[in-house]
N, C-alpha and C positions, 0 to 999 in steps of 0.2 A: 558518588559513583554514578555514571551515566549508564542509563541503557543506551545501546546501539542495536541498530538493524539494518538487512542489506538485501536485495532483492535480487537473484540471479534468474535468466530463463532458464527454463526446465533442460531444452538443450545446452547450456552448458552451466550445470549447478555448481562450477567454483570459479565463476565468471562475473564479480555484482556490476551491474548496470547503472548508471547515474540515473537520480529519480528524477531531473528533467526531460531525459530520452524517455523515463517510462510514462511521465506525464504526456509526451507529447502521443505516443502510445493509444495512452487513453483517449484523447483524444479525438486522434483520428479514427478509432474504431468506433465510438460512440457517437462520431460525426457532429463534433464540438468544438468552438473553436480554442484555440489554447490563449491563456493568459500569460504578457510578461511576467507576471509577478507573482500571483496564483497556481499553486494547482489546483485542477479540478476538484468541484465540491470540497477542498480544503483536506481531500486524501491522504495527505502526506500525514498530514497532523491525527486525523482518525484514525486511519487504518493502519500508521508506521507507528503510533505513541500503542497501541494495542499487540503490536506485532516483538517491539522492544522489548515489553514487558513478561513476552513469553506467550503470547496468544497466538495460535496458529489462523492460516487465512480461512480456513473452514468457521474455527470458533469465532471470526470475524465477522464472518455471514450470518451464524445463526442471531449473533446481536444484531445485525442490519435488520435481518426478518425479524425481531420483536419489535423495532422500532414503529410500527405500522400507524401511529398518528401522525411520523413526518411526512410531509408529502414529498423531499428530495427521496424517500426511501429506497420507490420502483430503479432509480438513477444508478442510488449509490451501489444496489442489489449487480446489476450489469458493471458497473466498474469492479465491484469486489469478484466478479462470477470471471472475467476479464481475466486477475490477477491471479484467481484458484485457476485457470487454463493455462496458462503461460509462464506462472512464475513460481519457483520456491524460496521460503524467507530464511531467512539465517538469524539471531540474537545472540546478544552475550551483552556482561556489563562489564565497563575497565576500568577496573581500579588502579589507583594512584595517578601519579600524574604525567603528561607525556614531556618528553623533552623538548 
């Protein structure tokens, strides 16, 4: 059974947004440049496997801010701070299988 997660902006929360427009998002806001192949700091994987599971963007942050021996920390803090401004998350897990 897979978790899924989906990220819509605040102005339209039953809208989700492909996580490459929000990569690029990120981005441009943090004045970084975007990877073909990468999202930044590897986001999708940290903050969407956290998000799937039923963690909200807030309780995302407070695990970034324990993290305080990484040095990406101060980074991922404005990425996460980013996505508590602009976006709300959605979860659910689907079971069986699709056709």
């Amino acid at each position: 059974m897979p978790n899924c997660f989906s990220l819509s902006r605040k102005a339209e929360p039953t809208k989700p947004v492909r996580f490459v427009e929000i990569d690029a998002e990120i981005c441009k806001h943090l004045d970084v440049p975007c990877d073909d192949v990468k999202y930044y700091l590897g986001w999708y994987d940290f903050v969407g496997w956290r998000l799937a599971i039923g963690k909200s963007l807030g309780e995302v942050k407070v695990e970034v801010e324990a993290n305080v021996d990484n040095p990406l920390t101060p980074e991922m803090l404005k990425l996460v701070q980013y996505l508590i401004d602009n976006y709300t998350s959605d979860a659910w897990a689907e079971i069986g299988r699709r056709a």
